[in-house]
Backbone as JSON Lines, residues from 0, in Angstrom:
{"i":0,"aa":"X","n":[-2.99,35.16,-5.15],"ca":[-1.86,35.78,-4.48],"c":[-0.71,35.88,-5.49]}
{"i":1,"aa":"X","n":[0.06,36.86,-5.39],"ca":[1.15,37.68,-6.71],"c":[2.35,36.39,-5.82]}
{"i":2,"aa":"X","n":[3.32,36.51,-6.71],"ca":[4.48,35.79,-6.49],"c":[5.2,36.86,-5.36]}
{"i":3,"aa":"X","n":[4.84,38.49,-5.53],"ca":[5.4,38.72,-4.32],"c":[4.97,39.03,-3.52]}
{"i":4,"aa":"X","n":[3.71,39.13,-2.86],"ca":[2.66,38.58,-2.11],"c":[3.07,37.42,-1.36]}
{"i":5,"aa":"X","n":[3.21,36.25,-1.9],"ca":[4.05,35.03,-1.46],"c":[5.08,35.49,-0.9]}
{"i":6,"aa":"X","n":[6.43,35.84,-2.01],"ca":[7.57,36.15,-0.82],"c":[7.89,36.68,0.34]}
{"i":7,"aa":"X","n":[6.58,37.82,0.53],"ca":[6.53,38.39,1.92],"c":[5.59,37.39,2.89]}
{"i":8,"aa":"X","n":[4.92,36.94,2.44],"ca":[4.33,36.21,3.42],"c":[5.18,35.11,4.15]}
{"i":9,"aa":"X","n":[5.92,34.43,2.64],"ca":[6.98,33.4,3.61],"c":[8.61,34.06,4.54]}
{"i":10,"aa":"X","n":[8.31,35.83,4.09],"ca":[9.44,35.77,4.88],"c":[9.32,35.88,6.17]}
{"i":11,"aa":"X","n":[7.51,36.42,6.54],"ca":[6.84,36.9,7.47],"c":[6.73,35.89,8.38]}
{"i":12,"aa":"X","n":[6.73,34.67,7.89],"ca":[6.45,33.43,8.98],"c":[7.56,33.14,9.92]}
{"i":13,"aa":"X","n":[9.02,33.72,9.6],"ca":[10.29,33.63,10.4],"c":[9.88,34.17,11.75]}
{"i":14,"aa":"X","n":[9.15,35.32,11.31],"ca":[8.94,36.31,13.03],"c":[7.63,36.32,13.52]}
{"i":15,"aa":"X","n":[7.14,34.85,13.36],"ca":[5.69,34.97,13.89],"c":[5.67,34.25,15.51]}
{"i":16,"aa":"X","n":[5.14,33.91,16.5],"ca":[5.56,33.14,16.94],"c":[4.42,31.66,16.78]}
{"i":17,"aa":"X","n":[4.23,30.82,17.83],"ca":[3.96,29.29,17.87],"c":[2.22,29.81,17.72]}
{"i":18,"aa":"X","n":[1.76,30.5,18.95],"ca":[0.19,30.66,18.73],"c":[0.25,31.82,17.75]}
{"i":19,"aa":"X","n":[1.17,32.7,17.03],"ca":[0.63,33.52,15.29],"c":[0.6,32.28,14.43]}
{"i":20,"aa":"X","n":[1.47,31.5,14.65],"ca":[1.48,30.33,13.58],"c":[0.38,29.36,13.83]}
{"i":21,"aa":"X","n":[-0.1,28.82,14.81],"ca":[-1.18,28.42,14.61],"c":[-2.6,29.07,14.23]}
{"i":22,"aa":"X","n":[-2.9,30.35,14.51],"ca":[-3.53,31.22,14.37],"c":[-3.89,31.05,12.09]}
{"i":23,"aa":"X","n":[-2.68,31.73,11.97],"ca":[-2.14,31.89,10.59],"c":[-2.85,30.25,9.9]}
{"i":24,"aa":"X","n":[-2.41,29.3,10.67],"ca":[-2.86,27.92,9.74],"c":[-4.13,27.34,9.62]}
{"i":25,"aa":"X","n":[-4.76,27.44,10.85],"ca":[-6.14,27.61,10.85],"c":[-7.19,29.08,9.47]}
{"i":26,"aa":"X","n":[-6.28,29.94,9.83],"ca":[-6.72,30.94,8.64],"c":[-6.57,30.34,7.15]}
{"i":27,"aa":"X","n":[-5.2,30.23,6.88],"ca":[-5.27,29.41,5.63],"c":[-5.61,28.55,5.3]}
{"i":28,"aa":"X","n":[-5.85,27.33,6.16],"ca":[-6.38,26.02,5.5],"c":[-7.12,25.76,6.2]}
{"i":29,"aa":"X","n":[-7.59,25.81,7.07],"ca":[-9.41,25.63,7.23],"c":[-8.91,24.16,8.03]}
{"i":30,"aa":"X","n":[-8.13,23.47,8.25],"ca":[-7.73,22.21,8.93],"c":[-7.47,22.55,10.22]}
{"i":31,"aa":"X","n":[-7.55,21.73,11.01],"ca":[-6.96,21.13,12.3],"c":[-5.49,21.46,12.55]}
{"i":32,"aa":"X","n":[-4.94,22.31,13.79],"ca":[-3.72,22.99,13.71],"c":[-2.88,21.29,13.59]}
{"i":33,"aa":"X","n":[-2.07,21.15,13.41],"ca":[-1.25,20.11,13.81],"c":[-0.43,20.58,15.17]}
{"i":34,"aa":"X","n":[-0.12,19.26,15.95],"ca":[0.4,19.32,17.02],"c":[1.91,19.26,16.83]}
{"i":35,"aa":"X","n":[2.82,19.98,16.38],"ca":[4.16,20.08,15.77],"c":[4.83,21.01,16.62]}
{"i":36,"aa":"X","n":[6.35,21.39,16.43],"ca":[7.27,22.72,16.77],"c":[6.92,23.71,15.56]}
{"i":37,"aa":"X","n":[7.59,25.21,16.68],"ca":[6.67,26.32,15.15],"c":[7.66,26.1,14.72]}
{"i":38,"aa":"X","n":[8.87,25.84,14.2],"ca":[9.66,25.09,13.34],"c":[9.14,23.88,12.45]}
{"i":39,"aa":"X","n":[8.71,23.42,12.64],"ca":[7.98,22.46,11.94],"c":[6.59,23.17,10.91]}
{"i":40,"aa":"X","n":[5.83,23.7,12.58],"ca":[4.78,24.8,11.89],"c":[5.02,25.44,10.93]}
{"i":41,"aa":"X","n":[5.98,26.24,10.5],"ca":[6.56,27.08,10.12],"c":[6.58,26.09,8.34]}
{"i":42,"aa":"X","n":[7.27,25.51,8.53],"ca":[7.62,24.86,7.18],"c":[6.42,24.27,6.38]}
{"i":43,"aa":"X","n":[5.56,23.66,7.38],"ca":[4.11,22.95,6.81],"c":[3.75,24.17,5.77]}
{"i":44,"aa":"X","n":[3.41,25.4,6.63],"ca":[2.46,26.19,6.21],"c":[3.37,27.08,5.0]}
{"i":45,"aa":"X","n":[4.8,27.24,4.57],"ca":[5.06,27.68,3.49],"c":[4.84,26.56,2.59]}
{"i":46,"aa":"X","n":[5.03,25.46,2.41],"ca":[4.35,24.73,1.44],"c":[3.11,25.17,1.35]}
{"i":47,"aa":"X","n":[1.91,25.23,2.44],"ca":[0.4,25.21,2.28],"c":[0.43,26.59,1.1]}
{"i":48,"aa":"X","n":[0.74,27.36,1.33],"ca":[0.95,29.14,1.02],"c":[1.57,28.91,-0.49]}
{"i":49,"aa":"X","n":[2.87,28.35,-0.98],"ca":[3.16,27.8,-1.85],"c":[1.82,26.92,-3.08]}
{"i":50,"aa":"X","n":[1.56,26.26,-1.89],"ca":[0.41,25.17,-2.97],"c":[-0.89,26.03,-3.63]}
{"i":51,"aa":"X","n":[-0.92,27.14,-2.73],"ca":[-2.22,27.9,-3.19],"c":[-1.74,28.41,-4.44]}
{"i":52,"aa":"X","n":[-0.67,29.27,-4.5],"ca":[0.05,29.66,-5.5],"c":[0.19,28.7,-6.54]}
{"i":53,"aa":"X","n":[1.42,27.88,-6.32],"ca":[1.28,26.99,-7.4],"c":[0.72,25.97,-7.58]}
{"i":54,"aa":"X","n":[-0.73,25.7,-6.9],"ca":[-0.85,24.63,-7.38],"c":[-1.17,23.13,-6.55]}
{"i":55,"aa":"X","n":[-0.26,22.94,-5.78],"ca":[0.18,21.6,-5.21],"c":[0.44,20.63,-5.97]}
{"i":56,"aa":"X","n":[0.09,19.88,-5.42],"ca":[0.54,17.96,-6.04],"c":[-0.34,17.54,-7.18]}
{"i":57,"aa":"X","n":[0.08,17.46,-8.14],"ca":[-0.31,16.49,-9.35],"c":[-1.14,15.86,-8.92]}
{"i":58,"aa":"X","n":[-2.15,15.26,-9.71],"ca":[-3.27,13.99,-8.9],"c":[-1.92,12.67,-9.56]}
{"i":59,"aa":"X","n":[-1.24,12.72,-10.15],"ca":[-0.55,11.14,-10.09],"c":[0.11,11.36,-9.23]}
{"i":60,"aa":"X","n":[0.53,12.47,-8.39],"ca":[1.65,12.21,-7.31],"c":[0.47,11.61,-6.3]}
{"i":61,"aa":"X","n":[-0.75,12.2,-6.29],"ca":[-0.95,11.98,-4.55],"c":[-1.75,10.54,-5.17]}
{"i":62,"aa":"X","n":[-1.32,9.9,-6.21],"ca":[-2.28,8.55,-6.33],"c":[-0.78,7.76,-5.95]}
{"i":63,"aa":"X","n":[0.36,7.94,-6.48],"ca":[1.44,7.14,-6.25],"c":[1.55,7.4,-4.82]}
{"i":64,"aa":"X","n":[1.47,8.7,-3.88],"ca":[1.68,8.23,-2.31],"c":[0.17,7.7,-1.69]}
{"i":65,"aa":"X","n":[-0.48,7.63,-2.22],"ca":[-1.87,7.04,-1.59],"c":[-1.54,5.49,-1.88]}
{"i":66,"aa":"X","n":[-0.7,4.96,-2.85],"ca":[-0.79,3.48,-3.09],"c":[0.8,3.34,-2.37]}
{"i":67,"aa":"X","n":[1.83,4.34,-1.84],"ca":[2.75,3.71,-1.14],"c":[2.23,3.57,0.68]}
{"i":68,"aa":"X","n":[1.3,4.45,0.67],"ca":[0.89,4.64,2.22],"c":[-0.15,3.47,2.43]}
{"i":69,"aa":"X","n":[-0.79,2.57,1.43],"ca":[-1.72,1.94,1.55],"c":[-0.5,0.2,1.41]}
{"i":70,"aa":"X","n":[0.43,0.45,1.31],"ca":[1.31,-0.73,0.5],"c":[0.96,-2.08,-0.05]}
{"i":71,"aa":"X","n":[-0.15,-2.09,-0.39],"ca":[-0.98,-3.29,-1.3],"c":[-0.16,-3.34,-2.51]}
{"i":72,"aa":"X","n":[-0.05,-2.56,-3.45],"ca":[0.84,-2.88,-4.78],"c":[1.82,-1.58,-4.7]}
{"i":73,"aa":"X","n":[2.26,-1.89,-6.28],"ca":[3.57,-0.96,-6.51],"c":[3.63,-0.99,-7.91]}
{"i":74,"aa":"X","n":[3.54,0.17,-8.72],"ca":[3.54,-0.01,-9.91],"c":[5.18,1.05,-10.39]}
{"i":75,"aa":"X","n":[5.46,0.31,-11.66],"ca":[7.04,1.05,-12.37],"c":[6.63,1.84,-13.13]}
{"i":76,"aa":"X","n":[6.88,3.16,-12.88],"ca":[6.38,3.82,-14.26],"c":[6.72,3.53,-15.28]}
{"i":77,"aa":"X","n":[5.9,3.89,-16.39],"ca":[6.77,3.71,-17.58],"c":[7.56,4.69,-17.87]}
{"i":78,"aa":"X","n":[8.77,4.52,-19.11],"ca":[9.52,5.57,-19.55],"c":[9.56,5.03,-21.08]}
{"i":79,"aa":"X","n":[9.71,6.67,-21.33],"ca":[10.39,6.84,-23.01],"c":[10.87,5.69,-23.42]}
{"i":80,"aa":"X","n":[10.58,5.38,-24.93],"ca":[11.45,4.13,-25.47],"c":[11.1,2.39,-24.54]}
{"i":81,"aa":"X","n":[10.07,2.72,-24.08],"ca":[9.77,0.83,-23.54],"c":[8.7,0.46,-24.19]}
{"i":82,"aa":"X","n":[8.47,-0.45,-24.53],"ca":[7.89,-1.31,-25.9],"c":[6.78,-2.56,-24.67]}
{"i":83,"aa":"X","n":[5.64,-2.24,-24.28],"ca":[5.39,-3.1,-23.22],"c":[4.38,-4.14,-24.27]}
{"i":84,"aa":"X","n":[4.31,-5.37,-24.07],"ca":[3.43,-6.45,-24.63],"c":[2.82,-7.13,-23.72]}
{"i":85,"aa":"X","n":[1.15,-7.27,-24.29],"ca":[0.6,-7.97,-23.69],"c":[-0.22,-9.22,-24.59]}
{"i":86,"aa":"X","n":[-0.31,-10.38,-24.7],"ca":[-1.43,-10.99,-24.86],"c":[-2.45,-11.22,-24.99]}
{"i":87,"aa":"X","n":[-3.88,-10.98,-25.34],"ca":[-4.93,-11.13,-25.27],"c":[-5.91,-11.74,-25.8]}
{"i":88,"aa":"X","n":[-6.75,-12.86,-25.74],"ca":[-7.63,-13.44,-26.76],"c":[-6.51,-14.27,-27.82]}
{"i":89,"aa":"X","n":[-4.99,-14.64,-27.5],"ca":[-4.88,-15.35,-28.58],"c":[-3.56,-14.09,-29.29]}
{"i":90,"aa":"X","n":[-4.05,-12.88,-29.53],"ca":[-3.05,-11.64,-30.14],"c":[-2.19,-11.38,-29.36]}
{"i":91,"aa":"X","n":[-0.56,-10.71,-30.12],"ca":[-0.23,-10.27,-29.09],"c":[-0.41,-8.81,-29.57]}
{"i":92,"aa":"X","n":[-0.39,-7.75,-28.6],"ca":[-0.52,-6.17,-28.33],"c":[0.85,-5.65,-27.97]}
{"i":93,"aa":"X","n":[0.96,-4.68,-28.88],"ca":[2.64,-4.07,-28.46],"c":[2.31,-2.95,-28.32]}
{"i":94,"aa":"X","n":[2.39,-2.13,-27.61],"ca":[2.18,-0.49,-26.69],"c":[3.61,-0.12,-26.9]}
{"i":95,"aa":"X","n":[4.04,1.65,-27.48],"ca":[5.5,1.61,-27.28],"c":[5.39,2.92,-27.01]}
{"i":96,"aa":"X","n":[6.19,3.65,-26.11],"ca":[6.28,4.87,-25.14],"c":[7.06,5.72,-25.77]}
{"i":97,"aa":"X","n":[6.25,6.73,-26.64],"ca":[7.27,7.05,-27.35],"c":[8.45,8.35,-26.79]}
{"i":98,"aa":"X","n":[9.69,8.65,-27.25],"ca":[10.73,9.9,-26.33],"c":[9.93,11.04,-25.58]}
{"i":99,"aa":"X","n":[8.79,11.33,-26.1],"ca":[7.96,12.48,-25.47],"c":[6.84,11.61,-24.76]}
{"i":100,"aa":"X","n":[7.25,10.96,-24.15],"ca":[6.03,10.16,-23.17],"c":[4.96,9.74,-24.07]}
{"i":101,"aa":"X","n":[4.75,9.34,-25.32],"ca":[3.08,9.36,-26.03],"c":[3.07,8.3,-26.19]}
{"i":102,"aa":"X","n":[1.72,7.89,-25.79],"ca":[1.15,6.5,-26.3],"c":[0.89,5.49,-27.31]}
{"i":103,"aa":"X","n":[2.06,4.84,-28.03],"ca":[1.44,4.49,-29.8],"c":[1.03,3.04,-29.19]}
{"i":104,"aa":"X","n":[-0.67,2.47,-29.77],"ca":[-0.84,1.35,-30.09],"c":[-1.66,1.68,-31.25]}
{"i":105,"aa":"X","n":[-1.22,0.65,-32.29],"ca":[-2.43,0.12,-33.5],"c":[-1.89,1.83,-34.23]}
{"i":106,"aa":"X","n":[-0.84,2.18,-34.65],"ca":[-0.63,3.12,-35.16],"c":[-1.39,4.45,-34.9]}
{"i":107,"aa":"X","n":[-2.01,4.52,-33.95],"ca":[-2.79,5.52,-32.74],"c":[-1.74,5.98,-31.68]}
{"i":108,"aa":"X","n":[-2.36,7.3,-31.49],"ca":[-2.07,7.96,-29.82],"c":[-2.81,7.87,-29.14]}
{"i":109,"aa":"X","n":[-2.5,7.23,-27.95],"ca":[-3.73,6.99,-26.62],"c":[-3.28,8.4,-25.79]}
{"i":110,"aa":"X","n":[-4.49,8.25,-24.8],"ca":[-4.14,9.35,-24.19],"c":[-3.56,9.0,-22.49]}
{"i":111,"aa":"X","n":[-3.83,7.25,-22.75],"ca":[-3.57,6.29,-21.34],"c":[-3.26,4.93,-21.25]}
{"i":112,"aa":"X","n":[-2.65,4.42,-20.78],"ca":[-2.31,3.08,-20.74],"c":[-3.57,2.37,-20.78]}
{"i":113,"aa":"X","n":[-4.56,2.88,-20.31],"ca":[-5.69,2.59,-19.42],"c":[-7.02,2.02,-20.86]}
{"i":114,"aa":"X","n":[-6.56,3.27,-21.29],"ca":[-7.71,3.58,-22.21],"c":[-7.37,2.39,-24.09]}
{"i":115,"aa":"X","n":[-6.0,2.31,-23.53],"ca":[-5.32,0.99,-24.74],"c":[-6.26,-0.24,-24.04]}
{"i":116,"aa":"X","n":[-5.85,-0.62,-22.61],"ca":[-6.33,-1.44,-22.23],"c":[-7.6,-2.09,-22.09]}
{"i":117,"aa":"X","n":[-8.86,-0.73,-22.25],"ca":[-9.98,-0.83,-22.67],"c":[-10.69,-1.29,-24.13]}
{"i":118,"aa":"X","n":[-9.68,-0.53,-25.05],"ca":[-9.8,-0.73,-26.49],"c":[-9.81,-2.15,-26.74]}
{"i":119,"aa":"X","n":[-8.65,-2.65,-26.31],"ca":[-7.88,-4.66,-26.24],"c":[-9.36,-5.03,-25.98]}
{"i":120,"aa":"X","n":[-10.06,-4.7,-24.56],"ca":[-10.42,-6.27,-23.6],"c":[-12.29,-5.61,-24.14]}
{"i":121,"aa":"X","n":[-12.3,-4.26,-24.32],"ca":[-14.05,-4.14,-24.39],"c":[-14.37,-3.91,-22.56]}
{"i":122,"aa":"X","n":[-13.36,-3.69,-21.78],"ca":[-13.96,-3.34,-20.26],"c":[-12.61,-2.78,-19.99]}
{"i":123,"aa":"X","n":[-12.97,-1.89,-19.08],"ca":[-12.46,-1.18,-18.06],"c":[-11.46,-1.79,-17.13]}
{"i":124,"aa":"X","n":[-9.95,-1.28,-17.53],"ca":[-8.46,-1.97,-17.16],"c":[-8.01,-1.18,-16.19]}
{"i":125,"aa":"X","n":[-7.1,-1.29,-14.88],"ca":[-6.23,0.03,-15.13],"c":[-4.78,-0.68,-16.19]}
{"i":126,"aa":"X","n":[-4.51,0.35,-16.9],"ca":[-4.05,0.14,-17.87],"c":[-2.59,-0.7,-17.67]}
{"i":127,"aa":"X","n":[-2.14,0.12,-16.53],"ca":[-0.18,-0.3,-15.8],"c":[-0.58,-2.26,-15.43]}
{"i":128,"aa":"X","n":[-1.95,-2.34,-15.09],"ca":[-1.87,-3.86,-13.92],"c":[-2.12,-4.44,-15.66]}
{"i":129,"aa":"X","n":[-3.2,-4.2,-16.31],"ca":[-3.24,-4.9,-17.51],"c":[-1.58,-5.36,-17.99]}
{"i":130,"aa":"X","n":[-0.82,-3.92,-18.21],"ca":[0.48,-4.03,-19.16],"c":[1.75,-4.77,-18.0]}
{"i":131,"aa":"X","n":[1.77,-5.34,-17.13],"ca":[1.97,-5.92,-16.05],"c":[2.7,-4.85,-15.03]}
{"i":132,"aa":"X","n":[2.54,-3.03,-15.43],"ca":[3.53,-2.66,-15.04],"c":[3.11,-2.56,-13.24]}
{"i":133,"aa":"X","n":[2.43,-2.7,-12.75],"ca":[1.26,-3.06,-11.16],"c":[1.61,-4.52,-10.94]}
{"i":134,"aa":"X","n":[2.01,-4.42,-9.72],"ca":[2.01,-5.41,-8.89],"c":[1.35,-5.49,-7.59]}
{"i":135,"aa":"X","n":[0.63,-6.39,-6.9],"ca":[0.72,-6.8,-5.83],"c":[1.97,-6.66,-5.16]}
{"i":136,"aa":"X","n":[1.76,-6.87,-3.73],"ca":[2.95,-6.77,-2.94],"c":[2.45,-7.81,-2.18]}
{"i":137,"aa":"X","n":[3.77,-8.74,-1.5],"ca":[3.53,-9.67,-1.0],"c":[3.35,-9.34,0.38]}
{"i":138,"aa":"X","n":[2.38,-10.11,1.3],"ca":[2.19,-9.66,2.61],"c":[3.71,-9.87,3.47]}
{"i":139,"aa":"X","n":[3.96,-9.08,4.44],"ca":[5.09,-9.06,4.94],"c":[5.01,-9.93,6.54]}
């Protein structure tokens, strides 16, 4: 779908009514209408229409709301310029994030926290709980 393809479609959803809009959402996404106002309707489905276009959600976005909706842990992202150390076997390991997000350990570019963390231990880390940036959450 053209970008203005899109714009008519989302301007089209203003004058649809509650059963065009459910009609319309079932057409586009193949899901279960939701039980909402076509005001509500209305808004779901220009995102849905949107996401086809661009795209949707990053897989780290829908892993960061899959681990806030699940609330077992909580991890900090990292940022530019943080220098994270870990311990291992006795060594210590310094990981440093460089201004353009890149990974330097051992005078290398990783391509993941994850994949440093593998290099260190010889098994399979996620890389943030290794570098302590993952936490547990305490039961409430």
């Amino acid at each position: 779908m053209s970008r203005a393809k899109l714009e008519e479609e989302l301007a089209a959803l203003e004058t649809l009514s509650l059963a065009q809009l459910r009609e319309k959402w079932s057409a586009s996404t193949g899901k279960p209408v939701p039980k909402v106002s076509a005001a509500l309707l209305r808004l779901a489905l220009a995102w849905e229409l949107q996401a086809i276009v661009h795209g949707g959600l990053s897989r780290k976005t829908l892993q960061t709301l899959d681990q806030l909706a699940a609330g077992k842990t909580s991890t900090c992202p990292f940022q530019p310029g943080m220098r994270l150390m870990r311990e291992w076997n006795g060594k210590m390991h310094t990981v440093v994030i460089e201004d353009d997000a890149t990974i330097r350990w051992n005078d290398r570019t990783w391509k993941s926290l994850s994949a440093v963390a593998r290099a260190i231990t010889g098994t399979r880390w996620s890389g943030p709980a290794f570098f302590g940036l993952k936490q547990k959450r305490e039961a409430a």
